[in-house]
Backbone as a printed PyTorch tensor [residue, N CA C, xyz], in Angstrom:
tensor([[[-10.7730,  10.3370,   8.5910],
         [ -9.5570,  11.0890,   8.4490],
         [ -8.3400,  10.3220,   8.9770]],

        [[ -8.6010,   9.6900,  10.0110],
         [ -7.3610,   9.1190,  10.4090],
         [ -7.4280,   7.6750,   9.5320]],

        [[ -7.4900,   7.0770,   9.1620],
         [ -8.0020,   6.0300,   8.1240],
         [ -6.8140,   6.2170,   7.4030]],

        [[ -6.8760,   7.2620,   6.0890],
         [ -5.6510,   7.2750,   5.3000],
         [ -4.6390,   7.8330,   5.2780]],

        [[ -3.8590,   7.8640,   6.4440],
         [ -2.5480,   7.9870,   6.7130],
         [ -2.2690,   6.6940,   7.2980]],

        [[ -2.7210,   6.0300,   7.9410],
         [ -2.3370,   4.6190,   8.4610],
         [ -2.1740,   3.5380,   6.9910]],

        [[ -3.9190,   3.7270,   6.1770],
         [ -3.3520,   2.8080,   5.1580],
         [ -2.5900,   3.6640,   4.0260]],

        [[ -2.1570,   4.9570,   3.7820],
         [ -1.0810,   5.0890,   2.8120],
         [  0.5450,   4.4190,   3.0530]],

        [[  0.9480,   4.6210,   4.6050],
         [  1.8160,   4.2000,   4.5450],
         [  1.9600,   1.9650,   4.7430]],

        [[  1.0790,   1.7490,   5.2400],
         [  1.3650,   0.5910,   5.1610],
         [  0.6850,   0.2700,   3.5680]],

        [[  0.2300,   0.3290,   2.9160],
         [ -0.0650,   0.4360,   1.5140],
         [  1.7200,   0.4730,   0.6450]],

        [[  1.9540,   1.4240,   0.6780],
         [  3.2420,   1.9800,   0.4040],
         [  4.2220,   1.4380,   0.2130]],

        [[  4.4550,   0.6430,   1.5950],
         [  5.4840,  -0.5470,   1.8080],
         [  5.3250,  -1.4590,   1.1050]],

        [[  4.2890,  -2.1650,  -0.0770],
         [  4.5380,  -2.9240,  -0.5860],
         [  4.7980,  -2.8920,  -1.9790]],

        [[  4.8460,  -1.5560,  -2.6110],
         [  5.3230,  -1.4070,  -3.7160],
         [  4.4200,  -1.5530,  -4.8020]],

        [[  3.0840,  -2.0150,  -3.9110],
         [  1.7560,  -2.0630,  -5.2630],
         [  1.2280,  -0.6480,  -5.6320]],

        [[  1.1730,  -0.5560,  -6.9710],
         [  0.1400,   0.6060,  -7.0800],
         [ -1.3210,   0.5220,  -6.7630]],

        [[ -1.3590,   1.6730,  -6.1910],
         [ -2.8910,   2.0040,  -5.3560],
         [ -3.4160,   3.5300,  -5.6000]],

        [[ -4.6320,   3.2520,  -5.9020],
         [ -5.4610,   5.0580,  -5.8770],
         [ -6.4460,   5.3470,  -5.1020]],

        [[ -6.2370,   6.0830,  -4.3380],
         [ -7.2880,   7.0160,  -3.4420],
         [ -8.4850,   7.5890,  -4.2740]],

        [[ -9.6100,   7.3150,  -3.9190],
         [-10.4680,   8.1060,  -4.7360],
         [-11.8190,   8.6850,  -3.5220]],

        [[-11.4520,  10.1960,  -3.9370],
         [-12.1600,  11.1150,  -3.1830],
         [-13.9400,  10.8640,  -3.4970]],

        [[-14.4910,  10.5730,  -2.8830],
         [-15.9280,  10.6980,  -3.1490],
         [-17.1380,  10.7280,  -2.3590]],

        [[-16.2400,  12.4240,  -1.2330],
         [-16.9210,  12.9700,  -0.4750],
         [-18.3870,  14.1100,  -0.9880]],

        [[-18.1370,  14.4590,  -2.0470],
         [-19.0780,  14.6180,  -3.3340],
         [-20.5280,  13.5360,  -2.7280]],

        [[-21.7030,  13.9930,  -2.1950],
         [-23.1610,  12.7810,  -2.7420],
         [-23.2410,  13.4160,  -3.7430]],

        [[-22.9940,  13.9130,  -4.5170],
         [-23.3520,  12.9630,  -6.0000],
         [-22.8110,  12.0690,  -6.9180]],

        [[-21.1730,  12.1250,  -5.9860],
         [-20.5440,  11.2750,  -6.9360],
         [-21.3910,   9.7750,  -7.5500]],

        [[-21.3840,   9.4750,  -8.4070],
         [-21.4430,   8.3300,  -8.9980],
         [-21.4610,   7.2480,  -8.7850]],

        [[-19.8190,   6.9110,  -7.9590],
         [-19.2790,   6.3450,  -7.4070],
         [-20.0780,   4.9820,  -6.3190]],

        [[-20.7190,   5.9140,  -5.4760],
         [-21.8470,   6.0080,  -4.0740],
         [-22.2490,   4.6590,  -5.0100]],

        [[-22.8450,   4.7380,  -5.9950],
         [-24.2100,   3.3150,  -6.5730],
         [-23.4160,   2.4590,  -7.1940]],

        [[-22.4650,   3.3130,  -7.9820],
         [-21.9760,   2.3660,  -9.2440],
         [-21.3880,   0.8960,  -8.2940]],

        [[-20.4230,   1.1810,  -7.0590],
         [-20.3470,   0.3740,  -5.9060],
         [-20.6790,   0.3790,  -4.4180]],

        [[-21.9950,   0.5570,  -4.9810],
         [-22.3760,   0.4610,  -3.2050],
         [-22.3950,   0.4010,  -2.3720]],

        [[-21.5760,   1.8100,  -2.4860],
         [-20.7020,   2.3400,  -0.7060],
         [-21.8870,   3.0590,   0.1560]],

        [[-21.2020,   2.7180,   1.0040],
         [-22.4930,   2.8110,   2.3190],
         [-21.6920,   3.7050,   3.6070]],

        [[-20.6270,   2.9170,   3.7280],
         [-19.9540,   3.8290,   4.5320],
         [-17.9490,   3.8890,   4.2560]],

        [[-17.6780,   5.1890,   4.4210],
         [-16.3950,   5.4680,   4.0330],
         [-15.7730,   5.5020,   5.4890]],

        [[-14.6170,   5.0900,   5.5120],
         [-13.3950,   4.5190,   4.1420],
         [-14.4970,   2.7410,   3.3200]],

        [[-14.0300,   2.3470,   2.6590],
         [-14.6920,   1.4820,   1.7410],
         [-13.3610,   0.8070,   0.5850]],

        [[-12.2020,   0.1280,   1.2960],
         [-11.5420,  -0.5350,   0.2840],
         [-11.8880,  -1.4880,  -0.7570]],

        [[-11.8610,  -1.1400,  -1.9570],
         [-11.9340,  -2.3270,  -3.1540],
         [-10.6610,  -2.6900,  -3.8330]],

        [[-10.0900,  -3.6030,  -4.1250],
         [ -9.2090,  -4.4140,  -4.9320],
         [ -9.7370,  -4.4230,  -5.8740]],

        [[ -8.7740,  -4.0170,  -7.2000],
         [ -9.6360,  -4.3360,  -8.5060],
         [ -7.8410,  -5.2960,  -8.9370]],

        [[ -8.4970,  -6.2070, -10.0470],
         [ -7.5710,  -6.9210, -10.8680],
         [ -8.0200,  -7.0980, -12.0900]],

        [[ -7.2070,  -6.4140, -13.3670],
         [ -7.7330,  -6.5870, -14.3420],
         [ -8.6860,  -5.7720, -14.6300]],

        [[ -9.1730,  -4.3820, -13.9080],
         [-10.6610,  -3.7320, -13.9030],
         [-11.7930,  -4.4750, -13.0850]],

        [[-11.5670,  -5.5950, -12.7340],
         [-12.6980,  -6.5100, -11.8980],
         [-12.1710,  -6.2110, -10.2140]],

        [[-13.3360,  -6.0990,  -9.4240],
         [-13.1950,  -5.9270,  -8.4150],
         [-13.2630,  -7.0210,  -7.6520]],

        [[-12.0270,  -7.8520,  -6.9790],
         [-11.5650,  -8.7340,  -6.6300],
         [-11.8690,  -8.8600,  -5.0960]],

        [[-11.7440,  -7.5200,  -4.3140],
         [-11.6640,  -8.0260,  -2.7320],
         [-12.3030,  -6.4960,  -2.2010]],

        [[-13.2300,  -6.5360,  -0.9750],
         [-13.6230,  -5.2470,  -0.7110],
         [-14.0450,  -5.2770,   0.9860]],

        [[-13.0460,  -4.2170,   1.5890],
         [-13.5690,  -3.8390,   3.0970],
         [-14.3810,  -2.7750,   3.1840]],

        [[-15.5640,  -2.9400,   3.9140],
         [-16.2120,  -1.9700,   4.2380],
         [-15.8460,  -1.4450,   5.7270]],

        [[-15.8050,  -0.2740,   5.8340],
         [-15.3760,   0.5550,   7.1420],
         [-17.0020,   0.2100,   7.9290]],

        [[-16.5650,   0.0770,   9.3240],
         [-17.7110,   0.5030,   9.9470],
         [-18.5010,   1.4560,  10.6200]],

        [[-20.3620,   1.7690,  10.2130],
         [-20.3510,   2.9380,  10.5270],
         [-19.9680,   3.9530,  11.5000]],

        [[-19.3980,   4.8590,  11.9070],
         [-19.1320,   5.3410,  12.9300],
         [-17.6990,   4.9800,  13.6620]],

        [[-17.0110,   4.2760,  13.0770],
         [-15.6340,   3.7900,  13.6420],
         [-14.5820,   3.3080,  12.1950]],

        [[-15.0090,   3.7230,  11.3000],
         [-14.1070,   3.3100,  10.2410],
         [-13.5330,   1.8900,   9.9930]],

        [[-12.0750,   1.9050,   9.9880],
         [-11.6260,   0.5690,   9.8530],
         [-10.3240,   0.6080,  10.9360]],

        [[-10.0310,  -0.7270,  11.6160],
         [ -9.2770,  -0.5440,  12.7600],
         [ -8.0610,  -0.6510,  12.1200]],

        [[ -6.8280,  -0.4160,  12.9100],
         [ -5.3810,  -0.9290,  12.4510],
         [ -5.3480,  -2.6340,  11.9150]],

        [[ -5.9560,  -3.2970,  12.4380],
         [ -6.0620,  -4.4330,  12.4460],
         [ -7.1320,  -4.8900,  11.0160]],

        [[ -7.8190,  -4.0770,  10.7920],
         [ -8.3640,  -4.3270,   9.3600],
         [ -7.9070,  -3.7570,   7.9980]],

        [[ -6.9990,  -2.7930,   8.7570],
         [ -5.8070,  -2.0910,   7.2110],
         [ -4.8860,  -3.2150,   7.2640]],

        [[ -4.4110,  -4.3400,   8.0330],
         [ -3.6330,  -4.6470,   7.9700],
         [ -3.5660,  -5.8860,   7.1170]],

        [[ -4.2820,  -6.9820,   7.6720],
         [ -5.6250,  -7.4200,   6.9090],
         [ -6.3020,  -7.4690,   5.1780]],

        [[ -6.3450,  -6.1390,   5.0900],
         [ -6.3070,  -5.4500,   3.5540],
         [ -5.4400,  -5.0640,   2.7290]],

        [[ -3.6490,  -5.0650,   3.7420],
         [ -2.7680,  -4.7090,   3.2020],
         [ -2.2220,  -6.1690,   2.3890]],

        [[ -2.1690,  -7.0810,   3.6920],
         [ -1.8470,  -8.5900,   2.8780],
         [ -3.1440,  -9.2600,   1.6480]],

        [[ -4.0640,  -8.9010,   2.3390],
         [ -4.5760,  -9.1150,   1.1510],
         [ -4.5810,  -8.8300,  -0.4560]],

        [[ -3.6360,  -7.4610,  -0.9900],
         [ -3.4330,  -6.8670,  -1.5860],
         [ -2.2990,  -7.3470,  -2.1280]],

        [[ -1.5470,  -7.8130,  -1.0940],
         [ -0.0430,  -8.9950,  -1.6280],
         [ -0.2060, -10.1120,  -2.1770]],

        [[ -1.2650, -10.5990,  -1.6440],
         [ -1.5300, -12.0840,  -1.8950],
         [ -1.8790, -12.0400,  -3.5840]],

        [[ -2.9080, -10.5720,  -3.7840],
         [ -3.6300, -10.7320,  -5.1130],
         [ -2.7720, -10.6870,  -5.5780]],

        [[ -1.9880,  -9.6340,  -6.0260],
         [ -0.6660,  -9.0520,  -6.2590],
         [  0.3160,  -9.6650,  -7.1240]],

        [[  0.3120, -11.4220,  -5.9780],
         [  1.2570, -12.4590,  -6.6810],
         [  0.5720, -13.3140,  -7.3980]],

        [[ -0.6580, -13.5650,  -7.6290],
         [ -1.4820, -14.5290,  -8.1970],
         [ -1.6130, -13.8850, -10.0540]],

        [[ -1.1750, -13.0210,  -9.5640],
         [ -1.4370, -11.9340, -11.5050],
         [ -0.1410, -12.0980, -12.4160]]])
């Protein structure tokens, strides 16, 4: 829970489009199609291809320091397209 309010707004600031996708649902789909294990679970897609991916860790999510991390990373792809 505290996870995506930290990365919406630093997300935000860079003007990339980004989608949240709910898939507190076990049955979503989702769970296999990319083999999420534990949420939060960032993927980068480019082009439909999934380019870059943080996994949260169990029981502690992802720190400020790994949204941040994921945020430049997201810039970097960003400019390479």
């Amino acid at each position: 829970m505290r996870f995506y309010p930290a990365f919406k707004a630093a997300a935000e600031k860079t003007g990339i489009e980004w989608r949240p996708m709910d898939i507190s649902d076990e049955g979503n789909p989702l769970w296999n199609v990319f083999s999420i294990e534990v949420v939060p679970t960032i993927i980068i897609f480019n082009d439909g291809k999934a380019v870059f991916r943080r996994d949260g860790v169990l029981g502690r999510g992802l720190s400020g320091k790994a949204i941040e991390e994921t945020v430049e990373q997201m810039k970097l792809l960003s400019t390479t397209t």
